[in-house]
C-alpha positions as CSV (number, residue, x, y, z in Angstrom):
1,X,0.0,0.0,0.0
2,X,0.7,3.5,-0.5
3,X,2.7,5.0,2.4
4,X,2.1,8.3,1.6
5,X,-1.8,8.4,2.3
6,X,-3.0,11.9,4.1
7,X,0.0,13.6,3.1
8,X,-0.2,17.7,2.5
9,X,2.7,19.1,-0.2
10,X,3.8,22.8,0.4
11,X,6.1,25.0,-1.4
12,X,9.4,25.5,-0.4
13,X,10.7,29.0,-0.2
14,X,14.0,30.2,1.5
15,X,15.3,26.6,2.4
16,X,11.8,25.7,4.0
17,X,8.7,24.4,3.6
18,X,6.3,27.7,3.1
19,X,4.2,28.4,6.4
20,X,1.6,30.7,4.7
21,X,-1.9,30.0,4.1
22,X,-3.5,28.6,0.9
23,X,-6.4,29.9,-1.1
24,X,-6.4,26.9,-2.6
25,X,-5.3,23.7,-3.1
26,X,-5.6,20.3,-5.3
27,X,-6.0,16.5,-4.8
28,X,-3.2,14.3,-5.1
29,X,-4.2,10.7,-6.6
30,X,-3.2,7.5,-6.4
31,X,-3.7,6.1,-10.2
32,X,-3.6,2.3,-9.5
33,X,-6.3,2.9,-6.6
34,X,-8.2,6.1,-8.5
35,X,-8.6,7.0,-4.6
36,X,-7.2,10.5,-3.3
37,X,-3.7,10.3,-1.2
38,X,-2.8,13.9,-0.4
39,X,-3.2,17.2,-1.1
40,X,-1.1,19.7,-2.6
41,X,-0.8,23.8,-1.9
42,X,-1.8,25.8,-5.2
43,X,0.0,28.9,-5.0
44,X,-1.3,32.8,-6.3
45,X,0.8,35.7,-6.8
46,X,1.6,36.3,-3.3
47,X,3.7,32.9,-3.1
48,X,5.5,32.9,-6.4
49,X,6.2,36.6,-5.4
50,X,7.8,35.2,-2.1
51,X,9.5,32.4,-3.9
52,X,11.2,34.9,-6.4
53,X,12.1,37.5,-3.4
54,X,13.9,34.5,-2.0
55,X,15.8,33.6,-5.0
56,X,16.7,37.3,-5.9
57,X,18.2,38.1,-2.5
58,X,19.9,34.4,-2.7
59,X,21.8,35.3,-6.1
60,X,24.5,37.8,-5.2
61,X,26.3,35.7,-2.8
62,X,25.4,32.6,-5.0
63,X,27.1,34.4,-8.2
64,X,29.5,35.4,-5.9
65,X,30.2,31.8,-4.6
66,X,34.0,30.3,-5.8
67,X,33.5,27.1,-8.4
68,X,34.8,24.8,-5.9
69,X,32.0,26.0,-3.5
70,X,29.5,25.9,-6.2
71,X,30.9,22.2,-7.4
72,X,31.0,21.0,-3.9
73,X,27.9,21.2,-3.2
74,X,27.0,19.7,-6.1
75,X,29.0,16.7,-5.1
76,X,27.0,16.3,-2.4
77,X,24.0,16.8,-4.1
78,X,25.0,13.9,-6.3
79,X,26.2,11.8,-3.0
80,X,22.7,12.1,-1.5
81,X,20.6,11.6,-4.6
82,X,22.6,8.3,-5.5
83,X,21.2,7.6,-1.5
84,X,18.0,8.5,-1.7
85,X,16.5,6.9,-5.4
86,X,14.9,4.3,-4.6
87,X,13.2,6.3,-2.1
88,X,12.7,9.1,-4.7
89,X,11.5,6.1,-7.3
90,X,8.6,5.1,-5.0
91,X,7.6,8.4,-4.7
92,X,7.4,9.1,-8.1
93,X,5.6,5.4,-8.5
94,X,3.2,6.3,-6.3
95,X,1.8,9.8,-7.6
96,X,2.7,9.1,-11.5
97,X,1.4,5.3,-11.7
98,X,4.9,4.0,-13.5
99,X,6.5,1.2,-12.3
100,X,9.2,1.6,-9.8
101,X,11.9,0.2,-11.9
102,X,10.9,2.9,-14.3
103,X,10.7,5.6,-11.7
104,X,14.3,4.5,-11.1
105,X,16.1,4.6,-14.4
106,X,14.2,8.7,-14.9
107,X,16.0,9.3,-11.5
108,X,19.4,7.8,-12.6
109,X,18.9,9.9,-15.9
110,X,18.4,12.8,-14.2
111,X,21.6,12.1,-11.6
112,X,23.7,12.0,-15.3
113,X,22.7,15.6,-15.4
114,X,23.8,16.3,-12.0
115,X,27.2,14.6,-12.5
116,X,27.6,17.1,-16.0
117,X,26.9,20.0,-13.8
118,X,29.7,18.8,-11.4
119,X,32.4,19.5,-13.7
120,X,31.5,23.4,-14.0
121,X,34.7,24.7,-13.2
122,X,35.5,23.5,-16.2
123,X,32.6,24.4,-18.2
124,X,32.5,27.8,-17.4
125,X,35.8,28.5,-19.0
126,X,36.1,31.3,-21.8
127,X,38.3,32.6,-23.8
128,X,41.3,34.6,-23.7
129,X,43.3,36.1,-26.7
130,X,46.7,38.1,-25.8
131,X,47.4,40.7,-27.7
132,X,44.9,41.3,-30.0
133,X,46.2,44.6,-30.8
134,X,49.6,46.3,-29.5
135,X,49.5,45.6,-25.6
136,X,46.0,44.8,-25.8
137,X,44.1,41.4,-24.0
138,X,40.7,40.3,-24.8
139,X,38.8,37.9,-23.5
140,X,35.6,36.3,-22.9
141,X,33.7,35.0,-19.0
142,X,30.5,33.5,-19.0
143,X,28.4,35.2,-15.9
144,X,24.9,34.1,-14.4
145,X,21.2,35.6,-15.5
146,X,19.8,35.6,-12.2
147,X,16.7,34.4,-11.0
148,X,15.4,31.3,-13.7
149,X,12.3,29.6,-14.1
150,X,11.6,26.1,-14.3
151,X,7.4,24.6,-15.4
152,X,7.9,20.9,-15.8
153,X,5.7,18.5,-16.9
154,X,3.5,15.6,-14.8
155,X,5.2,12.6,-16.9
156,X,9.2,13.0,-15.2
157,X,8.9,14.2,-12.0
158,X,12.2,13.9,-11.2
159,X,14.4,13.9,-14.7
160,X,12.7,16.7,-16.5
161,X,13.4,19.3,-13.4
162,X,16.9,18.2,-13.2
163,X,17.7,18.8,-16.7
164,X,17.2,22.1,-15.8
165,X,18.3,23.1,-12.3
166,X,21.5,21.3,-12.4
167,X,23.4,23.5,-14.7
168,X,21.7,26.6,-14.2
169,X,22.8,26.4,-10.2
170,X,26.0,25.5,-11.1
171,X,26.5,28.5,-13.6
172,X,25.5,30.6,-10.5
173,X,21.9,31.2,-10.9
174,X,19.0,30.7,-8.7
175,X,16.1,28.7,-9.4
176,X,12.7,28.9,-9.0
177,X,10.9,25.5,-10.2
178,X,6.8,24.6,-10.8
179,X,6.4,21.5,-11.2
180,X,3.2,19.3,-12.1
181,X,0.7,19.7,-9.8
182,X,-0.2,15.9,-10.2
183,X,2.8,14.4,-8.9
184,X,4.7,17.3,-6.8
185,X,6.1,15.3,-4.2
186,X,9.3,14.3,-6.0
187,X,10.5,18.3,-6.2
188,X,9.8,19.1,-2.6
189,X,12.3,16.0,-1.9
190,X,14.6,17.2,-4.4
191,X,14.8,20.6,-2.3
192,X,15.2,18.7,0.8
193,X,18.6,17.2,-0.4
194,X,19.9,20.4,-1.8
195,X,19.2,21.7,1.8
196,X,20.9,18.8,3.4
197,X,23.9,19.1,0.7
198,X,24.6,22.6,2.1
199,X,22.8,24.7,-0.7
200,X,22.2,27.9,0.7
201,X,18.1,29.1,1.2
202,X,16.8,30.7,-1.5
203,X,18.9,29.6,-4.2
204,X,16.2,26.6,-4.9
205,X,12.8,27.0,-4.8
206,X,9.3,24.9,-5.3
207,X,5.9,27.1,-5.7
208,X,3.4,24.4,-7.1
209,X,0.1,25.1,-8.9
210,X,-1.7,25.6,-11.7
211,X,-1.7,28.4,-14.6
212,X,-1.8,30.9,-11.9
213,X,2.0,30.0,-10.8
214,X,2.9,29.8,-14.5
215,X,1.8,33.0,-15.3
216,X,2.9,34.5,-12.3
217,X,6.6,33.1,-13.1
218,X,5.8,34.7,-16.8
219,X,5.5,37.7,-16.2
220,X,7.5,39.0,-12.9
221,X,10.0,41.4,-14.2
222,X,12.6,39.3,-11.5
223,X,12.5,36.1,-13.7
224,X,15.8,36.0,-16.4
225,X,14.8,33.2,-18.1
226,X,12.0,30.3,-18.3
227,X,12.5,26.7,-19.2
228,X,9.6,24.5,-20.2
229,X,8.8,21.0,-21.2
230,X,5.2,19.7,-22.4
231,X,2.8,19.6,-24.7
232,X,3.6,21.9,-27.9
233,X,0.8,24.7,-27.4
234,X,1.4,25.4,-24.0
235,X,5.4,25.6,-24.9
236,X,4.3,28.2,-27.7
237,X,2.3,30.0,-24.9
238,X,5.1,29.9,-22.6
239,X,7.3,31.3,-25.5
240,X,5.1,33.9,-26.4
241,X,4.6,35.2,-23.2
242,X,8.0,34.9,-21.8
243,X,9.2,36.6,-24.9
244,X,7.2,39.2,-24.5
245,X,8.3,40.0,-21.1
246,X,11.6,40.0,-22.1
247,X,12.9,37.1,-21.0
248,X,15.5,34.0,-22.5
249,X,13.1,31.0,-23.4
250,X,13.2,27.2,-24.2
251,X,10.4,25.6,-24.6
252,X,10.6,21.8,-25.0
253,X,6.7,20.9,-26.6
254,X,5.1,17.9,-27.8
255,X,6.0,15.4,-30.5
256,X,4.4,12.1,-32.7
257,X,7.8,10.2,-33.1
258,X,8.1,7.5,-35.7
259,X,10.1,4.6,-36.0
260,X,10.6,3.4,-39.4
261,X,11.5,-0.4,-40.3
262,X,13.0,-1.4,-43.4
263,X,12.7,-5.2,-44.7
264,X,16.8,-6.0,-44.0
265,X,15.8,-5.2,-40.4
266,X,16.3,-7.7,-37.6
267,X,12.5,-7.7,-37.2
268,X,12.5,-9.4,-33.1
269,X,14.9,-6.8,-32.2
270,X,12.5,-4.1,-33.9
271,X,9.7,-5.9,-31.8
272,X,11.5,-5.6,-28.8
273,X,12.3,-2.0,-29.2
274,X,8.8,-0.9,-30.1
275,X,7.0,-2.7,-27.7
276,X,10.3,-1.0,-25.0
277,X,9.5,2.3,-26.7
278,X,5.9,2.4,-26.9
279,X,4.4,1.2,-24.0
280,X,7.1,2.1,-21.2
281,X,5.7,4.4,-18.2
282,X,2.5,3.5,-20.0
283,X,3.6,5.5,-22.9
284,X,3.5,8.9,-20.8
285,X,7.1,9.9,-22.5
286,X,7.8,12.9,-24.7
287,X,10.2,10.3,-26.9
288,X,7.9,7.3,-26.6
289,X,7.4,5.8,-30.3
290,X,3.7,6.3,-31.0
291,X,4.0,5.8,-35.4
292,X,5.4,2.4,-35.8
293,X,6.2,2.9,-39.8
294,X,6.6,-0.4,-41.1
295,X,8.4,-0.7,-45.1
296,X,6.8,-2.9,-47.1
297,X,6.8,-6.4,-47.0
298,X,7.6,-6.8,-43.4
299,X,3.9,-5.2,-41.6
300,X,2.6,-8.5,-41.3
301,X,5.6,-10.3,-39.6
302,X,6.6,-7.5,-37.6
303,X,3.0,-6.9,-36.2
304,X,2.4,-10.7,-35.5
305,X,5.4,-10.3,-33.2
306,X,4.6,-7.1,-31.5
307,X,1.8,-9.2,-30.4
308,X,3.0,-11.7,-29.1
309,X,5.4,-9.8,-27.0
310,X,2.3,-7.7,-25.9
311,X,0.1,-10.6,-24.7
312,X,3.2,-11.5,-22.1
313,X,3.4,-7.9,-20.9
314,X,1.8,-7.5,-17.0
315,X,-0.6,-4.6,-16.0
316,X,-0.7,-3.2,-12.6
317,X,0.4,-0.9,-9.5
318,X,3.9,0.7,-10.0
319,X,4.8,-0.9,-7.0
320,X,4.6,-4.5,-7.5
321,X,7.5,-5.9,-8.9
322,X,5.6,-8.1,-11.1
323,X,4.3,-5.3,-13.0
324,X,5.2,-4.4,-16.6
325,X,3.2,-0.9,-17.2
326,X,1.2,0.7,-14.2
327,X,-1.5,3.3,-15.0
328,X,-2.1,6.0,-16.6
329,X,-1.8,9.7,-14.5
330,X,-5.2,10.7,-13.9
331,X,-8.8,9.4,-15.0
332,X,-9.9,12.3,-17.8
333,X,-6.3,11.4,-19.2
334,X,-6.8,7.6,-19.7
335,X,-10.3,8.4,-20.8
336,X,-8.7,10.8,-23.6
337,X,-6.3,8.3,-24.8
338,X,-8.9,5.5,-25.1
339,X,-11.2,7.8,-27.4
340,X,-8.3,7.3,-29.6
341,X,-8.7,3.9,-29.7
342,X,-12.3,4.5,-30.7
343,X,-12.2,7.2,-33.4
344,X,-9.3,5.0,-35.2
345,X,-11.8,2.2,-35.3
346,X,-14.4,4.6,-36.8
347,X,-11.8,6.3,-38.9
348,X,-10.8,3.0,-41.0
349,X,-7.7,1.2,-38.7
350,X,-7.8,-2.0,-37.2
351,X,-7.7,-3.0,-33.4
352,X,-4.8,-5.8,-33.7
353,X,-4.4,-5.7,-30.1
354,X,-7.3,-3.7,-27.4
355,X,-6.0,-2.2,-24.3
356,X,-9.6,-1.1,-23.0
357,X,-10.3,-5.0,-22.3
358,X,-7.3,-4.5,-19.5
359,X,-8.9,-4.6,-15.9
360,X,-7.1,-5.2,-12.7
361,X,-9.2,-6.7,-9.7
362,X,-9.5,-6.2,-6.0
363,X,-8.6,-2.5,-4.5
364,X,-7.1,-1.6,-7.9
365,X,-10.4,-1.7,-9.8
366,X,-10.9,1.8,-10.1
367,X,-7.3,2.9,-11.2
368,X,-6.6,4.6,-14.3
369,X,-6.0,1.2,-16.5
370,X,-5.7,1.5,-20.3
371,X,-3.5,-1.3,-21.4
372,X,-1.0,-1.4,-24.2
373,X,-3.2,-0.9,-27.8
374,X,-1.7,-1.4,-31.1
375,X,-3.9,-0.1,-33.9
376,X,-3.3,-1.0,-37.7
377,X,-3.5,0.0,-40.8
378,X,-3.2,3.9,-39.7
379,X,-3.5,6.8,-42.1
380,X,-1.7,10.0,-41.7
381,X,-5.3,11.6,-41.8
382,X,-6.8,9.5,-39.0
383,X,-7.0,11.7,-35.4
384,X,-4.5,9.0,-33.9
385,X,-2.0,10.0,-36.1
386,X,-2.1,13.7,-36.2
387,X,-2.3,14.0,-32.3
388,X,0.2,13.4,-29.5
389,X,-1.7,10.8,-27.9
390,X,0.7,10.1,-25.0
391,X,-0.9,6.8,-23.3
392,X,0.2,3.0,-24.4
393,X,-1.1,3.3,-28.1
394,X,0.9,2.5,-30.8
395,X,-0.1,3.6,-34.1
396,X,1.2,1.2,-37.3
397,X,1.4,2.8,-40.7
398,X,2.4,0.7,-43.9
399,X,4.0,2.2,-46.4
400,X,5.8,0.9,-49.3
401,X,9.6,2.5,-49.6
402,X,12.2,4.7,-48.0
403,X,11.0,7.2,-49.4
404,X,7.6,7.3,-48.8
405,X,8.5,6.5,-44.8
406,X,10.9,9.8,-45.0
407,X,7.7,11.7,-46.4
408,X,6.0,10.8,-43.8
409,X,7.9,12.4,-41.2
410,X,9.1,15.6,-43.4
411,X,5.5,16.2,-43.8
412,X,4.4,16.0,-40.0
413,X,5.0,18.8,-37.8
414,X,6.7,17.7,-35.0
415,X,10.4,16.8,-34.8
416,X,11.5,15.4,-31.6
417,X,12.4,12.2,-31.8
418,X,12.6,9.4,-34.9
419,X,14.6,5.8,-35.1
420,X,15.5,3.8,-38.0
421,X,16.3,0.2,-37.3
422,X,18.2,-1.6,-40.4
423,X,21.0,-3.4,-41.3
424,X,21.7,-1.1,-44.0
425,X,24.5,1.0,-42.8
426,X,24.3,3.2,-45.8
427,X,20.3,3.4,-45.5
428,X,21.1,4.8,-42.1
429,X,23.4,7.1,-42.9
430,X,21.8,8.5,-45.6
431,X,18.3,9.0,-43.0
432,X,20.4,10.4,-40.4
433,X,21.7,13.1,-42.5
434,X,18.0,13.3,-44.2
435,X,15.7,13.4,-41.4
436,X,14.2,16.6,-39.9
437,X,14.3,15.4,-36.3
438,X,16.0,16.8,-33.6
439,X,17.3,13.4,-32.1
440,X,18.0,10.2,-34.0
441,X,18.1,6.3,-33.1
442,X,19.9,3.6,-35.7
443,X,18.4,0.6,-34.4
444,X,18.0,2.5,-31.2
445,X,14.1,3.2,-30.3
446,X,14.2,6.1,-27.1
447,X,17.4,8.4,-28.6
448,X,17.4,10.1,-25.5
449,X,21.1,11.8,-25.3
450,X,23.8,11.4,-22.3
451,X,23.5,14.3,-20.1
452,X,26.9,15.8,-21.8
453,X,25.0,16.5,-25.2
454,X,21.7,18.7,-25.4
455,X,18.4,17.2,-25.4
456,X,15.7,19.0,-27.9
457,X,13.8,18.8,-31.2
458,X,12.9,20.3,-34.0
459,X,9.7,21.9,-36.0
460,X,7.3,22.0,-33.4
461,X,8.9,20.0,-30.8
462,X,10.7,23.1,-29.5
463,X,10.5,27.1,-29.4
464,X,13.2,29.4,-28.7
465,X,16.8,28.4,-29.5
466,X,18.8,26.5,-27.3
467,X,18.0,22.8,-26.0
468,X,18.4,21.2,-23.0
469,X,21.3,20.2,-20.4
470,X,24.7,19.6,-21.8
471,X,27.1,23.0,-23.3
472,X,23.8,24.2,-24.7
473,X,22.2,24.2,-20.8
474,X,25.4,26.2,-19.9
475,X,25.0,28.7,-23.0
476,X,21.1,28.9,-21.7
477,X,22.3,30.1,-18.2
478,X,24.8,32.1,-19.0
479,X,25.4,35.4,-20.7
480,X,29.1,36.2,-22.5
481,X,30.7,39.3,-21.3
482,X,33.7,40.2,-24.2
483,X,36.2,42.6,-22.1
484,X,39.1,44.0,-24.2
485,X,41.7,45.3,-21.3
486,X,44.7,47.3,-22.0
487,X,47.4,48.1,-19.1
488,X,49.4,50.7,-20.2
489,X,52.9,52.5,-19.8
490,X,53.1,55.9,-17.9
491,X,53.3,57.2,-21.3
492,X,50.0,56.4,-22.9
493,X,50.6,58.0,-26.5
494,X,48.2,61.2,-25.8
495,X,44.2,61.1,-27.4
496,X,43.2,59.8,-30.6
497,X,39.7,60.4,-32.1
498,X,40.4,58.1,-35.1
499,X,38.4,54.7,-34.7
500,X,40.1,51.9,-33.2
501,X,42.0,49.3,-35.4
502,X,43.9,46.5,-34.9
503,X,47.1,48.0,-35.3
């Protein structure tokens, strides 16, 4: 059973949990149970105006702060997260539904970001040029925003906040992170440990809520920068308004990734990797393969095995270790994703395997159950194709060349993720230098990058121009300041209006 039943989430302002009153606040659910298990603080202007206060006075001495302070503390960030994750897994099962294995490997993913950050001494190097002109340095340093913004989204608790608050702490900043209101637990831990690591108050912050906070975070004139990851019109929104107000932006949004299959392909290891890629954390992930694109002649064969591997897959709670895919996040969400399900029917594709006939007995009968659906025969004009579905439905398209597969995903306007598994080495090479995808598998289905390259996509996968974690996370936290410094003789040479040159 849940141990977390009756719990109350705050934010977490100034190194502690806030003591101030809420207007309002929302239910926390259990998704295998569909039963409440806590309630979380909502926050209006008057907290995120405290949570930004605390983060504005935090940042002088934080900017101020040595590297080896700065990396130290991330050290021990890192010692006490590698401590703490299979607690920090089990919280995350329990509020988002995914297995705890699951949970797990998001919170080692998002410890690869923390251990990037720890080499910031390093990162943060510029430039330096000696004389550029007669006597004359110049040189480049890499200085902090300020107070930055973190919104992430329900489906990574854990990861998607530390792709962001690693390296912008490290480069000096100070952070002020919403997370989703459905599953907030995970951040307010997270905050805990930077407490215990010796991060000083105010330098991390959690205000949790709805729109409200968002917009709050938006538009306060104290806020540098915002960094976003969800669906792809509220990253345009975020964008947009951000913008407006001035601030740096990167908006991570939505995406319909496709995995294409040509006939040379080992077809049980493309099996494997669809059925690992599609129906993982009940496929609630922002690079989940949802378009299964399957070259012609190998549709039948590959979907007969797809099957099979599906009928051996187990539904239920997070929790139990016999469980393959737990539930989806919330009721109105699994109901949204099973409409799919039905308008494909009516739109022309075929059921080849039914998640809605899924049910899990006893105290778990009224969790949020969909399990994992494969529809055939898909048509890029069918609703299940042209939305981001984001539950355990995987859409199979059938096309008959290279070509035609590469059209496909030209034509659609999301970019984040795509994989290619073949044989062929020059058929990969060719779609790796082809495809209009921001990140790219060969025979590879999640190509979710190491923490020391940048995670993003392209089209309308992301908006604003930097991606996440990795030297592009630095770049995004940072701003260059060029200084050109001369140190002269007691004879300076007397004034010259003539323009400088670089004599």
């Amino acid at each position: 059973m849940n141990s977390t039943e009756g719990k109350h989430v705050r934010h977490w302002i100034n190194g502690k949990p806030y003591d101030g009153p809420a207007a309002r606040r929302g239910d926390i659910h259990d998704p295998a149970t569909g039963r409440p298990s806590g309630t979380v603080d909502f926050a209006s202007q008057t907290e995120v105006d405290a949570a930004v206060a605390a983060a504005k006075a935090a940042f002088p001495a934080w900017r101020d702060a040595s590297l080896a302070k700065r990396a130290s503390v991330l050290f021990r960030f890192r010692e006490l997260l590698t401590a703490h994750r299979d607690e920090l897994a089990e919280l995350i099962s329990s509020e988002h539904g995914k297995v705890v294995s699951d949970a797990a490997g998001e919170v080692a993913r998002g410890l690869e970001v923390v251990e990037f950050a720890c080499g910031i001494p390093h990162l943060l190097k510029g430039g330096f040029s000696e004389n550029v002109s007669t006597r004359v340095d110049a040189y480049s340093i890499l200085q902090p925003l300020g107070v930055v913004a973190g919104v992430t989204p329900f489906n990574f608790p854990a990861m998607v906040p530390m792709w962001m608050f690693p390296v912008a702490i490290a480069c000096g900043n100070t952070f002020v992170l919403k997370p989703s209101e459905k599953d907030p637990s995970a951040a307010v831990r997270l905050a805990e440990l930077w407490a215990e690591a010796g991060l000083p108050d105010g330098v991390f912050n959690v205000v949790h809520g709805d729109k409200v906070a968002v917009d709050g975070l938006l538009e306060h004139p104290d806020v540098k920068a915002v960094s976003f990851v969800g669906s792809t019109p509220i990253a345009r929104y975020i964008y947009e308004s951000a913008a407006r107000h001035g601030k740096r932006v990167q908006a991570l949004g939505g995406a319909k990734n496709h995995m294409v299959v040509l006939p040379d392909a080992d077809l049980d290891l493309a099996a494997d990797a669809a059925v690992s890629a599609g129906f993982g954390s009940a496929g609630e992930r922002c690079m989940a393969i949802s378009v299964l694109v399957a070259v012609d002649p190998v549709g039948d064969a590959l979907l007969d095995k797809i099957a099979e591997r599906v009928a051996r897959l187990r539904v239920g709670p997070g929790h139990d270790p016999a469980s393959d895919m737990g539930p989806l996040v919330t009721r109105q969400h699994r109901d949204k994703v099973a409409s799919y399900i039905d308008s494909g029917l009516a739109q022309g594709a075929t059921v080849a395997v039914d998640g809605r006939e899924v049910r899990v007995d006893g105290e778990y009968a009224d969790g949020y159950w969909l399990g994992p659906t494969v529809l055939d025969h898909v048509t890029p004009e069918m609703d299940a194709y042209t939305d981001e579905i984001f539950g355990p439905v995987l859409s199979v398209v059938r096309v008959s060349s290279y070509d035609e597969a590469m059209k496909l995903i030209s034509d659609n306007p999301y970019g984040n993720g795509t994989a290619i598994f073949t044989n062929d080495g020059g058929a990969a090479r060719r779609f790796q230098n082809e495809v209009e995808v921001g990140m790219v598998g060969i025979n590879v289905p999640i190509p979710v990058p190491m923490a020391y390259y940048s995670f993003g996509g392209w089209k309308a996968s992301l908006f604003g121009d930097s991606h996440a974690h990795g030297m592009e996370g630095v770049h995004f936290y940072t701003r260059t300041k060029a200084v050109t410094a001369r140190w002269l003789d007691p004879s300076h040479g007397g004034v010259n209006l003539g323009f400088p040159t670089n004599g």
